[in-house]
C-alpha positions as CSV (number, residue, x, y, z in Angstrom):
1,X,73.5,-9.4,-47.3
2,X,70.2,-11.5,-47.0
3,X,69.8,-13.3,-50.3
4,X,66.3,-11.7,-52.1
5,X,63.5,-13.6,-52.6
6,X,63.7,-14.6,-56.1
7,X,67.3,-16.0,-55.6
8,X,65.8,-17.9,-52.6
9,X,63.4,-19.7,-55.0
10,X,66.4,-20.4,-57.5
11,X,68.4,-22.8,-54.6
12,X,68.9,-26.3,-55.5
13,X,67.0,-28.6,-53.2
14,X,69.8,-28.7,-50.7
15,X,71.7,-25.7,-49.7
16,X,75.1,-25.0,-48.0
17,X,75.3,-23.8,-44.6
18,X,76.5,-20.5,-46.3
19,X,73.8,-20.1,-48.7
20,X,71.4,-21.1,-46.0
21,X,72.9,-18.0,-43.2
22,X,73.0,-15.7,-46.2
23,X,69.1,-16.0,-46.7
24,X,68.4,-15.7,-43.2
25,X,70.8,-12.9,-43.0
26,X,72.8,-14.3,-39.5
27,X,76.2,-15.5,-39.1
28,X,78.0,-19.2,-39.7
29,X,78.5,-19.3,-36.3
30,X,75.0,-18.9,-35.3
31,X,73.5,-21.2,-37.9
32,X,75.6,-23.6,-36.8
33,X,74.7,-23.4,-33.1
34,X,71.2,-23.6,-34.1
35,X,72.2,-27.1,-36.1
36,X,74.0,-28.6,-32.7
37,X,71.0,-27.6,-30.7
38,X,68.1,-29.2,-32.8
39,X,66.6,-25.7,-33.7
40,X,67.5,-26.0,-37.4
41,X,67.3,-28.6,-39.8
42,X,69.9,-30.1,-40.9
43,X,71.0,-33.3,-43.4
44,X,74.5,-34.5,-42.5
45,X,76.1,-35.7,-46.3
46,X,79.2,-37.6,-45.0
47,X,81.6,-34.5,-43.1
48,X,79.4,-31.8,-44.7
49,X,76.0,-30.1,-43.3
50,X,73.8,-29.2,-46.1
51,X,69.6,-27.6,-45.6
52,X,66.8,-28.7,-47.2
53,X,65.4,-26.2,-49.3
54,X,61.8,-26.6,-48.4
55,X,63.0,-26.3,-44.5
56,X,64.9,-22.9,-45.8
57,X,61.6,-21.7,-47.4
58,X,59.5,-22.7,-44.6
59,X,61.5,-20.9,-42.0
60,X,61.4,-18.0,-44.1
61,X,57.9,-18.0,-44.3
62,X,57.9,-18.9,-48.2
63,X,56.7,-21.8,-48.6
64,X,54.2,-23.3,-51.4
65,X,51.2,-24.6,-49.9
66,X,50.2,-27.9,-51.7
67,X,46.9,-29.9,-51.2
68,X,47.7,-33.1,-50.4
69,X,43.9,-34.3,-49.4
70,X,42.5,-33.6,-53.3
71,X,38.7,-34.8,-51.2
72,X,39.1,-30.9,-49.7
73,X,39.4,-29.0,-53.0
């Protein structure tokens, strides 16, 4: 079951493979494909696979915008 969008905001800054396929709602398998093939972002931590939060949030489309040019506000 797709993880909801207030326990998608709660996730530490890097997330398990697991937690990262549950909030996309697809299987291991496929996340993992989409890791090999450079379609996912991934951060290798020795043996394990962890993803970023903010790529998780920005694949799912929830993403904070931030200013980062404070001359256009």
């Amino acid at each position: 079951m797709p993880l909801s969008s207030d326990e998608v905001g709660r996730l530490p800054a890097a997330v398990t493979m697991k937690q990262a396929s549950d909030a996309l709602g697809i299987s291991l398998d496929v996340l993992y494909h989409l890791a090999r093939t450079g379609e996912f972002p991934v951060v290798r931590l020795g043996r394990r696979l962890v993803v970023p939060k903010t790529a998780l949030l920005q694949l799912l489309g929830m993403a904070e915008e931030t200013t980062s040019n404070p001359e256009s506000a």
